[in-house]
N, C-alpha and C positions, 0 to 999 in steps of 0.2 A: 521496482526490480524484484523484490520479494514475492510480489502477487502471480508477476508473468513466469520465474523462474520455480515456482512453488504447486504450477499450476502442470508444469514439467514433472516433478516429483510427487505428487497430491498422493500417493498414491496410500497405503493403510494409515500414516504415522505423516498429517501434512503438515503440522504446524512445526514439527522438526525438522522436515523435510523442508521447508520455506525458510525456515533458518540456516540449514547448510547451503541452499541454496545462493543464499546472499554470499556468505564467506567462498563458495566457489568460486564465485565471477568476482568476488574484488581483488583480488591479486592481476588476474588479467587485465581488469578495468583501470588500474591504477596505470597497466603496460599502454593501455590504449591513449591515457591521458598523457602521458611520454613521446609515445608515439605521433599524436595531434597537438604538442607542443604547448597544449593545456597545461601541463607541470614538469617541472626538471625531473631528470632523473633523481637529482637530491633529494627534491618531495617525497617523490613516488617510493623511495627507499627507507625516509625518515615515518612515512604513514605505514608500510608493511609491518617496518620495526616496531612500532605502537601499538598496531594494530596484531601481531603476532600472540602476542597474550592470552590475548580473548579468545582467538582462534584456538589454539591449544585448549583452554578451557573448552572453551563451544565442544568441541571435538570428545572432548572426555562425558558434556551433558547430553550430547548428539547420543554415544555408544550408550548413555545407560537409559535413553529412551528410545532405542530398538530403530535407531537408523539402521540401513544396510550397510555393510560390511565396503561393500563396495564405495559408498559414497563418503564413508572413513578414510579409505585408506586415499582415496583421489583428493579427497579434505586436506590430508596432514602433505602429501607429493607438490600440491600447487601450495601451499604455505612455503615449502622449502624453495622455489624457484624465485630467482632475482627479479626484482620488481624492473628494472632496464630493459630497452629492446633487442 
């Protein structure tokens, strides 16, 4: 997921870029696995929650390695949306 989604952002700064990457699509991803009845909404709510942390962090190591601003602020908006469909 990192490689294809990294490969999207490659662009001055990719290994930060392949890291937001990842945190981009798991929030979604977690919607999809709800969605395809791969995991409960429980899951999919108790792994954002866990997962939210690091997200935060990432997000603060992302800005101080010269991510885009853009890809910030889209970072922290899909963190905040409910993992349910």
């Amino acid at each position: 997921m990192d490689h294809w989604g990294g490969e999207l952002l490659g662009f001055p700064f990719p290994q930060p870029s392949r890291a937001a990457t990842v945190l981009l699509v798991l929030p979604a991803w977690l919607r999809f696995l709800v969605a395809r009845g791969l995991a409960t909404g429980a899951e999919a709510a108790a792994a954002l929650a866990f997962l939210r942390p690091l997200a935060q962090t990432a997000s603060r190591v992302l800005a101080d390695n010269e991510v885009s601003s853009n890809i910030l602020a889209d970072l922290q908006r899909r963190w905040e949306e409910p993992a349910g469909p």
